[in-house]
C-alpha positions in Angstrom: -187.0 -106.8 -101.0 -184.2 -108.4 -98.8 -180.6 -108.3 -99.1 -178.8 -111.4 -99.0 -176.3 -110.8 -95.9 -173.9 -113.0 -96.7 -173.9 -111.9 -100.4 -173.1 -108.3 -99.6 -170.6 -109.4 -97.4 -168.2 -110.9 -99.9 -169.0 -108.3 -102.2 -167.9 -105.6 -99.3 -165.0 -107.4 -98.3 -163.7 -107.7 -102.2 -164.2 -104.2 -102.9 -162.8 -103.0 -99.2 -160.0 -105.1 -99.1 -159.2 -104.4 -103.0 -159.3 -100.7 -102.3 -157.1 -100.9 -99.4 -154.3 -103.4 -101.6 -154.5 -100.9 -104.7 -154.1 -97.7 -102.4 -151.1 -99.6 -100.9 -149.6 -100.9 -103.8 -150.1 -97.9 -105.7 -148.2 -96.1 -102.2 -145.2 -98.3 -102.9 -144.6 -96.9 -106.5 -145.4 -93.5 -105.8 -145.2 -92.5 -102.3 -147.0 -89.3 -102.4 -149.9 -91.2 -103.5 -152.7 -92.0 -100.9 -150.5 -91.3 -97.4 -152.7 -90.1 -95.3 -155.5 -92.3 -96.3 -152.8 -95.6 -95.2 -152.1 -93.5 -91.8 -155.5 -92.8 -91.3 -156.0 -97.0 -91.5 -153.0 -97.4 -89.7 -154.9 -95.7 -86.3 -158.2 -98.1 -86.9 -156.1 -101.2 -87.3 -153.8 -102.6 -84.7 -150.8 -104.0 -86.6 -151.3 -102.2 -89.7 -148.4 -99.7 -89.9 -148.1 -97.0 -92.7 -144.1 -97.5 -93.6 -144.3 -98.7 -97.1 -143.7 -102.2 -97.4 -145.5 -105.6 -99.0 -146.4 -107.0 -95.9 -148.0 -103.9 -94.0 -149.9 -103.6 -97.6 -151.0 -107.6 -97.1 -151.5 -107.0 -93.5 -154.1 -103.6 -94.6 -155.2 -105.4 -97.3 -156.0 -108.1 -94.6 -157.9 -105.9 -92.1 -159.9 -104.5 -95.4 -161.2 -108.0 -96.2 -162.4 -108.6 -92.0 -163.6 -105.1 -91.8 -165.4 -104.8 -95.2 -166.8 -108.2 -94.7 -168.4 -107.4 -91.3 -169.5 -104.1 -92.4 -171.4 -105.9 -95.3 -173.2 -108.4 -92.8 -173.8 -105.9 -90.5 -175.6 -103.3 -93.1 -177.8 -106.1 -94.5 -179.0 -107.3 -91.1 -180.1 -104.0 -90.3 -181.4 -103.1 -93.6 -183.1 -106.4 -93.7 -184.8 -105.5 -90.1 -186.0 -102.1 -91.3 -187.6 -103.3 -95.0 -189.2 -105.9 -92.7 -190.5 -102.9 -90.1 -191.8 -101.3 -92.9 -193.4 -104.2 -95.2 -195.4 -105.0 -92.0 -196.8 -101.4 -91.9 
């Protein structure tokens, strides 16, 4: 069976880029919540910066969208290779 690349890729960047807007979001109410997870993001993405305001959480939220999307694409190509690899044996 065959992923559909492009399927998992919207559904990688929703949940990604969702994740990364609630952590923020919920980092702007209370700031103890999820800190080192935004400074931990704020090393992988250039321009992303973990100082509590809407438009670093847009910017992360963002990066989340690119990055789950391409991560999505990326696993169903290869997955896609392998199931074929392995049908054909």
């Amino acid at each position: 069976m065959r992923l559909s690349a492009k399927a998992l890729a919207i559904v990688s960047a929703i949940l990604w880029g969702a994740s990364v807007l609630l952590v923020g979001l919920t980092n702007l109410a209370a700031p103890s919540y999820g800190g080192n997870f935004l400074h931990g993001l704020s090393s992988v993405y250039p321009g992303f910066h973990a100082s509590r305001t809407v438009l670093d959480v847009l910017v992360g939220m963002g990066y989340g969208l690119v990055d789950g999307a391409v991560a999505g694409y990326l696993f169903a190509l290869l997955y896609n290779i392998f199931v074929q690899r392995v049908e054909k044996a």
